[in-house]
N, C-alpha and C positions, 0 to 999 in steps of 0.2 A: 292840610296845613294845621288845623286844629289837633290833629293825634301828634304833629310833629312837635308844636308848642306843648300840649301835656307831657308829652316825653321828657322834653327838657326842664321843665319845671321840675318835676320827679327827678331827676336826673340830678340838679341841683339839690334839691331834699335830701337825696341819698348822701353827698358828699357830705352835707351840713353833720346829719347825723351823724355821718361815721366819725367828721372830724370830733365834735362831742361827745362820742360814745366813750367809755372808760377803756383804751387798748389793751388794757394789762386783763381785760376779761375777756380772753381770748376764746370762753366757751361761749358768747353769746352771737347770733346770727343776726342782723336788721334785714327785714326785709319787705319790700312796701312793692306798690305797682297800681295798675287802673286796668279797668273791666269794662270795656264798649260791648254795648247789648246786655248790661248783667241780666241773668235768669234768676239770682236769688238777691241776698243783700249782705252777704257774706264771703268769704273766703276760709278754706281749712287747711292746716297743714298739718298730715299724717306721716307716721310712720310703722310698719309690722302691725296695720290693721289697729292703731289705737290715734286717737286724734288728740293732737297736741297742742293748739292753741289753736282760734276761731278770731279772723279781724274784721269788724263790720267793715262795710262799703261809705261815704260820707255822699254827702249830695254831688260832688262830682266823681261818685265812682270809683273815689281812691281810697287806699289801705296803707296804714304803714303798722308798724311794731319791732317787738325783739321775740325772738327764739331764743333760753336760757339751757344750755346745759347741752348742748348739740352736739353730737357725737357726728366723724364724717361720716357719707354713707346716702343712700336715696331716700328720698321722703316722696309724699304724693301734694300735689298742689291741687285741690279741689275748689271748685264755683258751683256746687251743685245746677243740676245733673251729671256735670261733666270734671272728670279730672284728667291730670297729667304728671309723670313724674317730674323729680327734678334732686342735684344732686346739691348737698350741703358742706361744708367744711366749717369747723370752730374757726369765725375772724371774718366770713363773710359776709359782703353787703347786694344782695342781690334784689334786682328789679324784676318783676311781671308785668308784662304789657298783655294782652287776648282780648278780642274779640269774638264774643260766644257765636256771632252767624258762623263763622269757619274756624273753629275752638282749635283744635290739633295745628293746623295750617298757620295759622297767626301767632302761637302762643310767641315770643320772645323775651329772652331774658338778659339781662344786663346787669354791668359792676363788677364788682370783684365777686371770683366765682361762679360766672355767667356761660364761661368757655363749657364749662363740663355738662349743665343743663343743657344749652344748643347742643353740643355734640350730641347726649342722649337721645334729645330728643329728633333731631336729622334721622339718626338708626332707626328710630322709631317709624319714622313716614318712610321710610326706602322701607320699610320691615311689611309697613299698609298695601305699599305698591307690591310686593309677593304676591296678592291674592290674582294680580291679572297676569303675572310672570306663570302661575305655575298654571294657569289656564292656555295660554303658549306654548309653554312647552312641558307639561305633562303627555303629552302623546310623541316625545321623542324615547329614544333608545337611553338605555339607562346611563351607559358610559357619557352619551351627550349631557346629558345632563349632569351628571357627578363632575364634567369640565367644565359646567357653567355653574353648580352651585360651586367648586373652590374658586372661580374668579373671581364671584360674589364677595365671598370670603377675605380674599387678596385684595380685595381693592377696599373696602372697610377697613381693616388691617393697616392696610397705606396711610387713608386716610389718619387713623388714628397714631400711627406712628407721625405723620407731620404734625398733630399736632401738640404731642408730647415735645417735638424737636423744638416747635415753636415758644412753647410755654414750660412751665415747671409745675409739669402736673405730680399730683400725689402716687404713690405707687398703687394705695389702696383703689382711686379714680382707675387708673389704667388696667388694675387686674380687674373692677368690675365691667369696663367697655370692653376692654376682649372677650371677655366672659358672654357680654348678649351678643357680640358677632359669633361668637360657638356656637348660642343658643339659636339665633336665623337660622347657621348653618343646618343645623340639626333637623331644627323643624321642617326647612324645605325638602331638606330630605323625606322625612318621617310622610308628610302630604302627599309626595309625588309617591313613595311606595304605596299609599292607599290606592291613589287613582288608579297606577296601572295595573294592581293586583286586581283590582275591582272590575277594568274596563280594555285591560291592552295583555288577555294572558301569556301573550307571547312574549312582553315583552317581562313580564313580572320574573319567567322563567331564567331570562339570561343576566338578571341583577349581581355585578360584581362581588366576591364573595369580603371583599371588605368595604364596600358599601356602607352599612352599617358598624364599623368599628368602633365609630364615637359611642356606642351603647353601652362598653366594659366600663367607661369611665361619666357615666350618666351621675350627676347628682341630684337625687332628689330632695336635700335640706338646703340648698344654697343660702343662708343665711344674707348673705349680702346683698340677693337677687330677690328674694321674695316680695317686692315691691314690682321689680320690674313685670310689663307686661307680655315680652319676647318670651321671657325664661317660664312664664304661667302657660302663656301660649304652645310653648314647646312640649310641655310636661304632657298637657291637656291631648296633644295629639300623639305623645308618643303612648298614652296609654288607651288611647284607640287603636294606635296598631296592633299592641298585645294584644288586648283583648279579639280581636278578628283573627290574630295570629293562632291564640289559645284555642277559637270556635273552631277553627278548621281543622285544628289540631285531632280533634273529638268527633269532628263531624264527618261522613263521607261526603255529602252534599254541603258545599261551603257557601252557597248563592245568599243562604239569612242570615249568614255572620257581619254581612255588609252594613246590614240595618240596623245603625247607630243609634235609632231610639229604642230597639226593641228590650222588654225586660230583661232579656238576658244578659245582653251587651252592658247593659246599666246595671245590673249587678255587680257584674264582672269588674266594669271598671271602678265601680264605690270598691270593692275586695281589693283593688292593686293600689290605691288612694288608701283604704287601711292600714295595708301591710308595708310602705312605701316610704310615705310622708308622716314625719315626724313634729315638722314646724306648725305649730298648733293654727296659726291664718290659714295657712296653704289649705292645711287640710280639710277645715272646716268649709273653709271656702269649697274647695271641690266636690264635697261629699254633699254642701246645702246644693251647690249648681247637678249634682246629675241627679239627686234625689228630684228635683225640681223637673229637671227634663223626662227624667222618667213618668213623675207622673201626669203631665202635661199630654205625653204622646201613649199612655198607658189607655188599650183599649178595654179595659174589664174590670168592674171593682176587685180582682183575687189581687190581681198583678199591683194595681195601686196601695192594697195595703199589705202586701207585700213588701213592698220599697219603703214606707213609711216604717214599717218591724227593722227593716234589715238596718234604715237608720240610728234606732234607738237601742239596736244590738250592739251596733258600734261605738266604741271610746269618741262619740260624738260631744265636743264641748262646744260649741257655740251656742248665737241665740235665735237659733231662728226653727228652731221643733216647730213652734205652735201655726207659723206663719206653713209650714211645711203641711201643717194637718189641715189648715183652713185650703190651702191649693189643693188635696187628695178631696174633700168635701166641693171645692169648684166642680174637679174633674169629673168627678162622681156624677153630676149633671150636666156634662158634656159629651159623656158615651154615646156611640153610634145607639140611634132608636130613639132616643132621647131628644124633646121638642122643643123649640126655644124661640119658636113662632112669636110668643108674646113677650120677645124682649122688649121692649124701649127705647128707642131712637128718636133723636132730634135732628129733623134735614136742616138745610142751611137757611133756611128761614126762621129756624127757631119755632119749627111746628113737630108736636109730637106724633111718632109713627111707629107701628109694631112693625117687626122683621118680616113677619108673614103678608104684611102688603105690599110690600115695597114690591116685588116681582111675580109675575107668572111663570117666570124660568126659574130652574135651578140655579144655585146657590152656591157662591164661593164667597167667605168672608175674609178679608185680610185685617190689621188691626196696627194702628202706628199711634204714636205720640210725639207732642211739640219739643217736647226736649231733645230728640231724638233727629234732629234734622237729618243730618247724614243720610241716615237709616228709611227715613219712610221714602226722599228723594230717591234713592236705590229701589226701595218698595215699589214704588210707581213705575218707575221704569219699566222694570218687567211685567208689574200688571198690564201696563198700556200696551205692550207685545202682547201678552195672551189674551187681552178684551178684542184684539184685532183677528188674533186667530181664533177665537172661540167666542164665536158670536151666539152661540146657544144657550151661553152659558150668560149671567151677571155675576162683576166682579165687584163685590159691596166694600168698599172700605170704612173703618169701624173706629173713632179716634176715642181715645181710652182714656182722655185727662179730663177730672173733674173738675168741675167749672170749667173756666176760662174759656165759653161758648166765642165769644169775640175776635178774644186771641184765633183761635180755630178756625172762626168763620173768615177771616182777614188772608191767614194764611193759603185757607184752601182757594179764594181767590186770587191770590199774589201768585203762588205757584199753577195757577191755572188748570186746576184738576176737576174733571167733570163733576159739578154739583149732582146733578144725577144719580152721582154713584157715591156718594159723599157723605155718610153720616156721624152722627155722634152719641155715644151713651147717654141715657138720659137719669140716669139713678147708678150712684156707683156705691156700693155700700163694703168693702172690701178695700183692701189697701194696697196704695197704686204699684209700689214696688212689684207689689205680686203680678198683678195682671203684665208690667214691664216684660214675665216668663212666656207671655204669649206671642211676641213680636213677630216672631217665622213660622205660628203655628198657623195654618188654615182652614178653615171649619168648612165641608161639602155638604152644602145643605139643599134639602128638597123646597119646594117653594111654599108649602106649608110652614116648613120651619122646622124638620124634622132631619136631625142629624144625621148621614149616611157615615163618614169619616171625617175622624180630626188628628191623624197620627202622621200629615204630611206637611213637610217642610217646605216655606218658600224656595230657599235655596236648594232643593234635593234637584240631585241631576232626571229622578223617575217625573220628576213633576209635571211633566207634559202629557206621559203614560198612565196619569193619575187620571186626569184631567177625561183623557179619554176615556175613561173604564167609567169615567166617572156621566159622561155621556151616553154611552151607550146602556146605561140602566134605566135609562127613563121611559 
């Protein structure tokens, strides 16, 4: 009842405004809303990676303002940690409601100009649900599938044709929503040729030879879409399939083209990100993100500073070099052989403890943060499967946010996760974004404290096979 009364009060506000607002200044945007659970005490609204105005939070959590000079087109609605697109028009009055516990899920938007937000963002969650769709049927025949990604298609498609029927959308609105239903299409495509080439070679061989068509017409500058995170997603995997496409091209033995972290791969794909992308975000963005992965899962100092050269050879403009050199200096002291017995941890008592005592068994570390709900809830999941099949082993989870020991310790009881296994850094001297690059890394450690591997993914499909090799050396 209480979020229903805030609604309306906002809801009220809005109209006041707009009725006050000068109409004849059709470039300007009002846009207000309330934040249950805020994580910060702000609100941003971005667009093409430069941030355009910033409206505190008040003691009840609400925000209002204007947006001056507003061109149509997507911007990003940011709460730090967490943001979300959303689309604009000069003359609109749009509302934000969220709720940071289930940020994506809650977010809602309302007023004039509200239809095209929701719509985007609906795309967006059916776009999330892909990830257990192509887990289903990734191990189908290709044609079955190529009749289940156009139904996808067609029925998106539908949708957004009702709802132009309904409303009096912009032309520019409807060519960028068709636009990210291409870009799903694409990318499930793009996914499922990884798995099955990687894991069904049977079926990789009988792939329709226009399968792949949408490629002749790939845009890598989509100026309109560079916001969106469908079309980043898209880009991101189709230039993983090159890249494995190019290794086996060269290679007789294709088996290590698959290995997404390895130097080579990361090369590769910063090289197609060079020569590719034009639009100066995109790009940087991509080439800070693989730089970053590479040297994260980089087993040897050549290869690390390797990748860091191959960075500053490139027409690299953004700003994140230095942070880039400080991660290649992390890495550097996380090579296999390398000890880290004497980290620093705080258990849930708020007592200090080095890594090396916590276990007499070997060592797996995982590593989450509170911002990041989603993300560690999924984390555990799967830990709590392999701590039941690998009882040999200790699965350490490792929470990465300075300070806010309380918050942490509240948490880890609320979601019920074995204290036992539970700890927290105790000295963080580095900057948290960066260690955020560590989320799906996992560190195999001896129970000394001595690094055996750190070049394996949570989510990797070998990570069972890890597990075991990683057993059997003790």
């Amino acid at each position: 009842m209480r979020t229903i009364i805030s609604l309306s009060i906002l809801l009220l506000f809005v109209g006041l405004t707009s009725c006050n607002s000068d109409i004849k200044n059709t470039q300007k945007v009002f846009i207000g809303g309330q934040i249950e659970n805020p994580s910060s005490e702000y609100v941003i609204i971005s667009k093409n990676d430069v941030d355009i105005d910033t409206f505190q939070l008040n003691e009840n959590n609400r925000f209002s303002g204007e947006l001056n000079n507003i061109e149509a087109g997507l911007y990003v609605f940011k709460h730090p940690p967490e943001n979300q697109i959303m689309y604009l028009e000069p003359g609109d009055s749009t509302l934000v409601f969220v709720n940071t516990l289930d940020f994506d899920e809650s977010i809602n938007f309302s007023g004039k100009g509200a239809k095209e937000s929701n719509f985007l963002n609906k795309i967006y969650l059916q776009n999330q649900k892909n990830n257990d769709l192509i887990l289903h049927y990734y191990k189908v025949k290709p044609e079955e599938f190529a009749y289940k990604t156009d139904s996808i298609r067609e029925a998106r498609t539908l949708d957004l044709t009702a709802l132009r029927d309904r409303y009096d959308l912009s032309e520019e609105f409807y060519d960028l929503a068709a636009a990210s239903i291409n870009y799903e299409f694409y990318d499930l495509r793009e996914r499922y040729t990884f798995l099955i080439e990687k894991y069904y070679h049977e079926y990789a061989n009988n792939i329709p030879s226009d399968f792949h068509e949408y490629r002749k017409d790939i845009s890598f500058n989509d100026k309109a879409s560079q916001d969106n995170y469908i079309y980043l997603n898209f880009l991101d995997d189709y230039f993983r399939s090159k890249s494995i496409e190019d290794c086996k091209s060269r290679k007789s033995s294709s088996e290590e083209c698959y290995d997404l972290n390895s130097y080579e791969n990361i090369k590769s794909r910063m090289k197609m990100v060079d020569s590719n992308i034009e639009i100066e975000s995109i790009r940087n963005s991509f080439l800070e993100l693989l730089a970053a992965q590479g040297i994260i899962y980089s087993q040897n100092k050549e290869n690390i500073n390797s990748i860091v050269e191959t960075l500053k050879s490139m027409n690299y403009s953004g700003r994140q070099l230095e942070d880039i050199e400080q991660m290649a200096m992390i890495q550097n002291n996380l090579l296999p052989g390398s000890n880290i017995g004497h980290l620093k941890l705080l258990n849930s008592k708020n007592e200090p403890v080095m890594l090396k005592d916590i276990s007499r068994k070997p060592i797996i570390t995982y590593h989450w943060t509170l911002s990041s709900q989603g993300h560690h809830k999924w984390e555990n999941n799967i830990i709590e499967d392999l701590r039941f099949k690998y009882p040999e082993i200790n699965f350490i989870g490792i929470n990465i946010d300075k300070d806010q020991f309380d918050i942490w310790q509240n948490r880890v009881a609320q979601e019920v996760y074995d204290q036992n296994f539970e700890y927290k850094l105790e000295i963080i001297t580095v900057k948290q974004k960066l260690l955020k690059n560590y989320l799906n890394k996992l560190l195999f450690v001896k129970a000394d404290g001595t690094i055996v591997r750190g070049d394996v993914q949570l989510n990797s499909p070998e990570l069972e096979n890890k597990i075991l090799e990683f057993i059997s050396q003790k």
